[in-house]
C-alpha positions as CSV (number, residue, x, y, z in Angstrom):
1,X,-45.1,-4.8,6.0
2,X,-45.0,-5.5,2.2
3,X,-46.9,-2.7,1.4
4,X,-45.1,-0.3,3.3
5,X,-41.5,-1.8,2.0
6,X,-41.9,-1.3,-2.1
7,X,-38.2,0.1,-3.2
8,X,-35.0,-1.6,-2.9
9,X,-34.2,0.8,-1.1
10,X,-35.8,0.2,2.0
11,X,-34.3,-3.1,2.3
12,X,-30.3,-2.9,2.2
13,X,-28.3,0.4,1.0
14,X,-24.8,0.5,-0.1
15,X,-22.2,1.2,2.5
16,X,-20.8,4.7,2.8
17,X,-17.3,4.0,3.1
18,X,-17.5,1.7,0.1
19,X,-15.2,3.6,-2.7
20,X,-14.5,2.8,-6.2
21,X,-10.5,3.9,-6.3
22,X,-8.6,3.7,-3.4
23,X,-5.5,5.6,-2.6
24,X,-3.5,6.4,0.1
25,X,-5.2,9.4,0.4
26,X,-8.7,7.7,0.5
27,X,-7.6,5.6,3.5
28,X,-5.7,8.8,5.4
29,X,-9.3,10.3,5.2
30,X,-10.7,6.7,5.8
31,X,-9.7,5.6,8.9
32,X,-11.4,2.9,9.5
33,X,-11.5,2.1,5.5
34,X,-9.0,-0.5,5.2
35,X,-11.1,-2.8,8.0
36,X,-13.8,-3.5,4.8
37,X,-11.2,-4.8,2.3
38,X,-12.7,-8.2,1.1
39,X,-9.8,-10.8,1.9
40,X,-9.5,-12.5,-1.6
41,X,-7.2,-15.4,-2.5
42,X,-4.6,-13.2,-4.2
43,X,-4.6,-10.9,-0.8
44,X,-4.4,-13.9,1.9
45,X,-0.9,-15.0,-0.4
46,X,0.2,-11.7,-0.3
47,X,-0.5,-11.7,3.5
48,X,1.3,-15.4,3.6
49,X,4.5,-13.9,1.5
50,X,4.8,-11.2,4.5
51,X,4.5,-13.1,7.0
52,X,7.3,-15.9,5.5
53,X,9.5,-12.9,4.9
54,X,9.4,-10.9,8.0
55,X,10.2,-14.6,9.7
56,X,13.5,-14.9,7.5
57,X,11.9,-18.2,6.4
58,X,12.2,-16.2,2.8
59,X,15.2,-13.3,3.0
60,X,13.7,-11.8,0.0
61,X,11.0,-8.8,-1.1
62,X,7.9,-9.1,-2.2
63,X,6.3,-8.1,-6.2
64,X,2.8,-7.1,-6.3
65,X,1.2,-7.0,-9.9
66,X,-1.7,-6.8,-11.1
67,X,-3.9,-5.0,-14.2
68,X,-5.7,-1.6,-14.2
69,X,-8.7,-1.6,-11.5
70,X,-7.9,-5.0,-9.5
71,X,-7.4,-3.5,-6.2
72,X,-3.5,-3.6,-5.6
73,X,-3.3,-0.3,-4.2
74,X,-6.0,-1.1,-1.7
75,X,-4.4,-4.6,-1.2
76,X,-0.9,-3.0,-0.2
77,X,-2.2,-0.8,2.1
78,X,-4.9,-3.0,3.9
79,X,-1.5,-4.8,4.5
80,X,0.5,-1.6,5.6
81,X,-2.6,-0.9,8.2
82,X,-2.9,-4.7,9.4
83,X,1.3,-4.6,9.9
84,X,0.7,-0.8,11.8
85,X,-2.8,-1.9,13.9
86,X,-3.0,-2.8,17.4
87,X,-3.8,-6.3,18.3
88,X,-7.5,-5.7,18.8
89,X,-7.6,-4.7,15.5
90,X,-6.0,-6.9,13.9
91,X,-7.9,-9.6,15.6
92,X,-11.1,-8.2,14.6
93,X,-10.3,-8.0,11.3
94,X,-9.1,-11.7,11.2
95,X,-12.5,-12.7,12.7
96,X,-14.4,-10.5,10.4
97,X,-13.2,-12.5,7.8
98,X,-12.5,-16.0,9.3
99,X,-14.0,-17.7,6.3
100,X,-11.1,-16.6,4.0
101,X,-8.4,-15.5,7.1
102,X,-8.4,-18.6,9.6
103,X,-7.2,-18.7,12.5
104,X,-3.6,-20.8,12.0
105,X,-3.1,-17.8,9.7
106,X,-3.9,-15.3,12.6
107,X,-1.5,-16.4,15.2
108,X,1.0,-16.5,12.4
109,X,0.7,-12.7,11.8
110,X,0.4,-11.6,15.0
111,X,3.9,-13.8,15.7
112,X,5.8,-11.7,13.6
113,X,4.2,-8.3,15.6
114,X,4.9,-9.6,18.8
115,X,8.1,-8.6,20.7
116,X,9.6,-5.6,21.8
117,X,11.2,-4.7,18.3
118,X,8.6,-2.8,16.4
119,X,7.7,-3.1,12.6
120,X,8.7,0.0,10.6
121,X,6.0,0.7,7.5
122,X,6.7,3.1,4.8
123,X,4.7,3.8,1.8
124,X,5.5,5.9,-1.5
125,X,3.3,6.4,-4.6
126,X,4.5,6.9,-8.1
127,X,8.3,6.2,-9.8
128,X,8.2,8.7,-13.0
129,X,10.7,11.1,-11.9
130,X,13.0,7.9,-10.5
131,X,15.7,7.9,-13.3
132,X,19.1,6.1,-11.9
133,X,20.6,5.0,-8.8
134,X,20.9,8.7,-7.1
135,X,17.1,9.4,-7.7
136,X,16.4,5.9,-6.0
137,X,18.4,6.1,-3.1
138,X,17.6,9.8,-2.4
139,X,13.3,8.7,-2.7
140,X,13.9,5.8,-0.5
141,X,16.0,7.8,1.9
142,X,14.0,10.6,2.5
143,X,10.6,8.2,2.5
144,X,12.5,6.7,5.5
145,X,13.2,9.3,7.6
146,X,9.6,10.7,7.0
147,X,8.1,7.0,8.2
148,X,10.5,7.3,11.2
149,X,9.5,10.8,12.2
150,X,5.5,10.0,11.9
151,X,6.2,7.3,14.1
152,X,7.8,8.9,16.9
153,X,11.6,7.5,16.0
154,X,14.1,9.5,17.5
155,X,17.2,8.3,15.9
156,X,16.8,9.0,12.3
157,X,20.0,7.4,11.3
158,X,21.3,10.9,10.9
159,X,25.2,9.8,12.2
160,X,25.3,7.5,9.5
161,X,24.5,10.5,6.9
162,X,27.6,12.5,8.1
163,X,30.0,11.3,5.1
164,X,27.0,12.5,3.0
165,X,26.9,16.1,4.1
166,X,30.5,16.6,4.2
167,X,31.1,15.4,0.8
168,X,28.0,17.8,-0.2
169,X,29.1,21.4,1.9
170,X,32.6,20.8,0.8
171,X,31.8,21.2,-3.1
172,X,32.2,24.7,-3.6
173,X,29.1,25.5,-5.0
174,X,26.9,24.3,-2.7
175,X,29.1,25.6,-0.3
176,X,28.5,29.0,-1.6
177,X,25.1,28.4,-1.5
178,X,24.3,27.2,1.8
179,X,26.2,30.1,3.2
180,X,24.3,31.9,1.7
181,X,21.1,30.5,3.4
182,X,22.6,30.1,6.5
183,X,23.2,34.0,6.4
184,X,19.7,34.8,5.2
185,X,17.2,32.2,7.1
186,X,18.8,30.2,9.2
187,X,21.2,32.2,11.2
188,X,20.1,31.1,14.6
189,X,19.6,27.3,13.7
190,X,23.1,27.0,13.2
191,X,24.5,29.8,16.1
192,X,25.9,32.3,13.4
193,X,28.3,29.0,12.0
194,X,29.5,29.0,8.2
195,X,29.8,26.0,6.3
196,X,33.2,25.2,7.1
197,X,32.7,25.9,11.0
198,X,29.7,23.5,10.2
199,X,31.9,20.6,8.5
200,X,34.9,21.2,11.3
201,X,32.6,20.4,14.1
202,X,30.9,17.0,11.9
203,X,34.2,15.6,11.9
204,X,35.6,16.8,15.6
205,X,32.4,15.2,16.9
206,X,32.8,12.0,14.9
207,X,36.2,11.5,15.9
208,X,35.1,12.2,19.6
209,X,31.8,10.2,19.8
210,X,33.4,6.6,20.6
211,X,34.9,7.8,24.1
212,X,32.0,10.8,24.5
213,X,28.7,9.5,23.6
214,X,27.2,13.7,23.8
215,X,29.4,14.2,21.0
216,X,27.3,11.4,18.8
217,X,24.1,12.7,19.9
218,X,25.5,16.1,19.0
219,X,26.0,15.0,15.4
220,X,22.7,14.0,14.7
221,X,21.7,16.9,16.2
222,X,23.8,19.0,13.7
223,X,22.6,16.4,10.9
224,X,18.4,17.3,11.9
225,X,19.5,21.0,11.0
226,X,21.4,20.4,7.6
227,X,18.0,18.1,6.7
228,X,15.6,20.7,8.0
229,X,17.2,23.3,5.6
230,X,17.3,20.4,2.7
231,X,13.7,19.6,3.1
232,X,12.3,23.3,3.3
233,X,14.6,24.4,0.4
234,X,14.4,21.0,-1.7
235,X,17.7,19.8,-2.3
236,X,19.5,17.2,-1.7
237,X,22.1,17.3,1.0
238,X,22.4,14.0,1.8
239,X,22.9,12.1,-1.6
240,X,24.1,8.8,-1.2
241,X,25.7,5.8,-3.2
242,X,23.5,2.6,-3.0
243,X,25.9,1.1,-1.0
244,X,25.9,3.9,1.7
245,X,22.3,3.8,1.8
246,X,22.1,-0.1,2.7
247,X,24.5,0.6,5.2
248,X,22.4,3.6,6.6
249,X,19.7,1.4,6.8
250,X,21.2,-1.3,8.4
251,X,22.1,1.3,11.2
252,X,18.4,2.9,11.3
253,X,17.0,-1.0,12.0
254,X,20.3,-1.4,14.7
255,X,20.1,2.4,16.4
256,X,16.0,1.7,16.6
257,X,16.0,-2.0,17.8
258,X,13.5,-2.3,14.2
259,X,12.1,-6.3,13.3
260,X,12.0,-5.3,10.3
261,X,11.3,-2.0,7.7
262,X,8.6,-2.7,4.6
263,X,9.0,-0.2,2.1
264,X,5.9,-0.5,0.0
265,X,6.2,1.6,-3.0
266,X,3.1,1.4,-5.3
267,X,2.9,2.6,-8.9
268,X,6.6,1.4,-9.3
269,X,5.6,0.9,-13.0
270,X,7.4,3.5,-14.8
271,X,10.4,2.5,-12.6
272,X,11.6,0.2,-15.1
273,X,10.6,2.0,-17.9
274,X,13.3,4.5,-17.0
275,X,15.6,2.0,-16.1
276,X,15.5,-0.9,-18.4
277,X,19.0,-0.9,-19.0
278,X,20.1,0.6,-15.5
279,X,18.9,-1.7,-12.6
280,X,22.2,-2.8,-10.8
281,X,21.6,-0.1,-7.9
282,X,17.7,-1.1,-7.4
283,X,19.2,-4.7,-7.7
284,X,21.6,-3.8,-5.0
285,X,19.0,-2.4,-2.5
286,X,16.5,-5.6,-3.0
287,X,19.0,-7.9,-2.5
288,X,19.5,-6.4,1.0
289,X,16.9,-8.4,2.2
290,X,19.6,-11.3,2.4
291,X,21.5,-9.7,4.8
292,X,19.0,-7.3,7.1
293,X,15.2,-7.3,7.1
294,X,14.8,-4.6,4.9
295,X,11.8,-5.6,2.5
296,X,10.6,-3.7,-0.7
297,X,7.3,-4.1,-1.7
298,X,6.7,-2.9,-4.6
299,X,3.5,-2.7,-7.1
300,X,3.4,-2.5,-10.6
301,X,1.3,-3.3,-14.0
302,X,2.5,-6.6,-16.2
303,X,6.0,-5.2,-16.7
304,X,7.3,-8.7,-17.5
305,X,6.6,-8.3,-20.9
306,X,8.5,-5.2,-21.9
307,X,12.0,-6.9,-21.2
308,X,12.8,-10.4,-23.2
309,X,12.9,-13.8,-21.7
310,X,16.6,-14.2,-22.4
311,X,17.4,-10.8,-20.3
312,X,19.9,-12.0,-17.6
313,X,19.2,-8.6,-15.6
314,X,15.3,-9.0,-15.6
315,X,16.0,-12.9,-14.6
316,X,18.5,-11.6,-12.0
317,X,15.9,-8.9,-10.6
318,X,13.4,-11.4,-10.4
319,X,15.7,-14.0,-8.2
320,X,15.4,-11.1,-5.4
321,X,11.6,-11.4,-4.9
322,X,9.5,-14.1,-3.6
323,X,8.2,-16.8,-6.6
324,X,5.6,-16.8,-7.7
325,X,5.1,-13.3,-7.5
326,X,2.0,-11.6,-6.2
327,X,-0.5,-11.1,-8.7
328,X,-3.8,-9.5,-7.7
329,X,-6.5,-10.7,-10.0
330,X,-10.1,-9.7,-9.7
331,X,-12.0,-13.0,-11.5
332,X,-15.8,-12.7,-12.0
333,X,-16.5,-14.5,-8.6
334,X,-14.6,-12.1,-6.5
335,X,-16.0,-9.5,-8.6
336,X,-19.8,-11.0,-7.5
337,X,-18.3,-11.3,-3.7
338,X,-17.4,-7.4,-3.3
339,X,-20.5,-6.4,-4.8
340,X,-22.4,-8.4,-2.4
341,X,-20.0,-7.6,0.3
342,X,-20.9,-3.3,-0.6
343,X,-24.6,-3.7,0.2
344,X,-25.7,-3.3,3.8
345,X,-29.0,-4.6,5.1
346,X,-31.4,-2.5,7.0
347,X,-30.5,-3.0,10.3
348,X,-34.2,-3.8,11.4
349,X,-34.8,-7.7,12.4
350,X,-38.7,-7.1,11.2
351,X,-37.1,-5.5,7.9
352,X,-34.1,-8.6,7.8
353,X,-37.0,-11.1,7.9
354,X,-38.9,-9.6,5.3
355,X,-35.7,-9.4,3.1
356,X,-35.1,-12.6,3.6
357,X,-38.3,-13.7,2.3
358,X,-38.5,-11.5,0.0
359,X,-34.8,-12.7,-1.7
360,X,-35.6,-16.2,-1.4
361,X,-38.3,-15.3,-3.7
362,X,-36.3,-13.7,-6.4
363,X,-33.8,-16.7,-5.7
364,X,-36.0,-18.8,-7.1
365,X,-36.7,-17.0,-10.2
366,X,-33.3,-17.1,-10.6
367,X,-32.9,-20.9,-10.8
368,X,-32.1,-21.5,-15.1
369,X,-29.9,-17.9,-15.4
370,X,-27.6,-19.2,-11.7
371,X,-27.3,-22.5,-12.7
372,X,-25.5,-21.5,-16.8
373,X,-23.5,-18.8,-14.9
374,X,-22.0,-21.0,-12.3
375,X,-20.8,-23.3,-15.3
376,X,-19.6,-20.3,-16.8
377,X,-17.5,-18.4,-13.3
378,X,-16.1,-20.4,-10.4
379,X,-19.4,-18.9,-7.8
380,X,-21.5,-20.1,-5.2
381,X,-25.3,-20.5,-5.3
382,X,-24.9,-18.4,-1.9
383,X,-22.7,-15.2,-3.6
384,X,-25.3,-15.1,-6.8
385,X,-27.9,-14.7,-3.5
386,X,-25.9,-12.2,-1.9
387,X,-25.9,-9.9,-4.8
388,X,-29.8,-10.0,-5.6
389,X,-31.6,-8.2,-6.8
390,X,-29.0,-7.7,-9.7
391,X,-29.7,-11.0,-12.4
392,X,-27.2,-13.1,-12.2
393,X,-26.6,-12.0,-16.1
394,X,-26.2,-8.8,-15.5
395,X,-23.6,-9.0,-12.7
396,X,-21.5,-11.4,-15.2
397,X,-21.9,-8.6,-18.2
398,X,-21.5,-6.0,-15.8
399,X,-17.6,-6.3,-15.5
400,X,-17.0,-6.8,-19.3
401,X,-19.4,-3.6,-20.4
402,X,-17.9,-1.6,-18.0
403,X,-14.1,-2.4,-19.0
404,X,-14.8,-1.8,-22.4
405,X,-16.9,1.6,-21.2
406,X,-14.2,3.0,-18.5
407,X,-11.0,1.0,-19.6
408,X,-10.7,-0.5,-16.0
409,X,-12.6,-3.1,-13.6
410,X,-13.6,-0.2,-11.5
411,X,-16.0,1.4,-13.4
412,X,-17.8,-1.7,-12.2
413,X,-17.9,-0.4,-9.1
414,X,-18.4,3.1,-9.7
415,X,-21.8,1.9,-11.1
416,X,-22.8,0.2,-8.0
417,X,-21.8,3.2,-5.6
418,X,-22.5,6.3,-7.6
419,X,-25.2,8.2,-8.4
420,X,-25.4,9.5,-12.2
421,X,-28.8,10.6,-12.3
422,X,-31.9,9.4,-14.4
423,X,-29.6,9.9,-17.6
424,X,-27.6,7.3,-16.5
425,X,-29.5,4.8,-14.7
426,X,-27.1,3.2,-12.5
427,X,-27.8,1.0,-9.5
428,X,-28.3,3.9,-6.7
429,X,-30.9,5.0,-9.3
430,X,-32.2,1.5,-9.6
431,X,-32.7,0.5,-5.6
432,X,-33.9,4.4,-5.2
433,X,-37.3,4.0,-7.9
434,X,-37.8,-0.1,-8.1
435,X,-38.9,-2.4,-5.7
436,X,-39.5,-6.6,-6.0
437,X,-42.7,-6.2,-6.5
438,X,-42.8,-4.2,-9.6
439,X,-44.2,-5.7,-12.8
440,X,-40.6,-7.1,-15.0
């Protein structure tokens, strides 16, 4: 069998859907992706935070951070798809994990998905263009009614945007303008109405709606149109004041008998970049939390230091989010965990055994360099094991050359999953033309 077995190769590969970056994009393509994510300490307190929130036990958000490269974006949407999964796989992913994810911690998650009231999930990426309170409310609004639509959610909260779109047809200019639509495209979505025809019938069918329920439905029927034209044309009809779009919200979570929305909104960075000195609407909208289980989640780089200590703001926005905040580290052990956790063994019990042998052996040549760098990273005699045959020195280098090399932990990564050719001797290059029994 030894003879026949003389690449690394033939022994363990790395899985497929292992991936050095992940996006939301990545796990849309991915379906499946998000069931791999290693469970690390930083992720079971996020997972802890969520579930104390969406209990009320904390009536606050939530503040991912974390450097370049440590996995937050993955993190935050491992969470979005456990929050979204059915219980089977949610349980399976629990008991995939049950070393790090036990099984108090199971029943507690699955508590707060139980019921008839569903969980609403929304994600957004990116916050450059966010710059004040009307950019804000009109990202978080629209991000709403998209997550509400994928999920089948009839009642878009569109009655409670009626104030909005009168206030917007009756301003002459637009008013000029969406007649002008209306007359060119959309003639037959609004029955040959003008704008003011349009506005007359909002308010006849609010003021009817208490004693005639059609008449309510008929608003938010008129309401889908006026956003149907907004999101094809890209404008914004519906542009609300902070405080109209808590109280929007609060009806969306009412009209759809929600447990809870969690508004995850990664890449929030450059949020407060644009905002340093203009946070009393975002401050508005987290603190809504208090009152109805609306939580933010959002994900940034260290922002703390950009604003001083003695900033009341900064300590006020801070006050709104669970302490300590979230921060998603990758240390050298978890670092040595994932890689171990990316290699699949040949599936072969004949092939396992002879693995197993054969890794015991290189364990034991092992002995001097595992025992210095356990005294120098917080790791197991069993995770230096798992990630033979890389030397235990090379996996603790590994992270530091490749931050200096590609300016982010992932590069780390990218060097155990991708292929760069002879010219670049990475570790699919490695596995592919070395075996254990090749001379040092």
């Amino acid at each position: 069998m030894k003879a026949m077995l003389d690449k690394y190769r033939d022994y363990f590969d790395i899985d497929p859907e292992y991936l050095a970056q992940i996006n939301e994009a990545e796990i849309e393509s991915h379906p499946d992706l998000w069931k791999s994510f290693y469970p690390h300490e930083t992720f079971v307190k996020l997972v802890k935070d969520t579930i104390s929130v969406i209990s009320r036990k904390q009536k606050l958000s939530i503040w991912v951070e974390g450097a370049y490269g440590t996995g937050k974006s993955h993190a935050v949407l491992t969470l979005k798809k456990l929050l979204d999964a059915s219980d089977e796989d949610t349980k399976a992913y629990f008991n995939k994990y049950k070393d790090q994810l036990n099984t108090d911690l199971y029943n507690k998650f699955q508590q707060i998905k139980s019921g008839s009231q569903k969980i609403l999930t929304v994600h957004r990426y990116g916050s450059s263009n966010i710059h004040g309170d009307d950019d804000l409310v009109f990202a978080i609004q629209q991000s709403i009614v998209a997550a509400l639509r994928s999920a089948g959610f009839e009642d878009q909260g569109e009655g409670a945007l009626k104030g909005s779109a009168v206030s917007w047809l009756s301003d002459p200019i637009n008013k000029d303008y969406f007649n002008a639509l209306i007359r060119e495209k959309y003639t037959d979505l609004f029955d040959g109405d003008d704008v003011d025809a349009i506005i007359e019938k909002l308010n006849t069918y609010d003021a009817e709606a208490m004693e005639q329920p059609s008449k309510g439905e008929a608003i938010q029927v008129l309401i889908s149109k006026i956003m149907k034209v907004a999101g094809e044309q890209h404008f914004s009809a519906l542009t609300m004041s902070t405080t109209s779009l808590v109280n929007w919200i609060k009806t969306v979570i009412e009209k759809n008998n929600l447990k809870a929305i969690v508004f995850i909104w990664d890449e929030f960075t450059d949020y407060f970049r644009n905002n340093m000195r203009a946070m009393t609407g975002f401050q508005e909208i987290a603190d809504f939390s208090g009152d109805k289980p609306f939580y933010l989640i959002i994900v940034t780089h260290n922002v703390t230091h950009i604003f001083p200590e003695s900033d009341r703001d900064w300590k006020r926005t801070m006050g709104r989010f669970v302490q300590p905040i979230c921060n998603i580290e990758l240390p050298e052990n978890m670092a040595f965990r994932l890689m171990g956790n990316a290699m699949e063994k040949n599936s072969d019990p004949v092939v396992q055994e002879d693995w197993q042998e054969t890794r015991d052996e290189l364990y034991d040549r092992t002995h001097d360099s595992r025992q210095l760098v356990k005294q120098k990273v917080n790791i197991t005699d069993k995770e230096l094991k798992n990630i033979l045959p890389i030397h235990p020195y090379a996996a603790l280098l590994l992270k530091h050359i490749s931050s200096a090399f590609d300016s982010n932990q992932r590069s780390m990564f990218d060097f155990i999953k991708n292929d760069r050719g002879s010219d670049i001797k990475g570790f699919q290059w490695f596995i592919n033309n070395c075996g254990p029994y090749d001379a040092n």
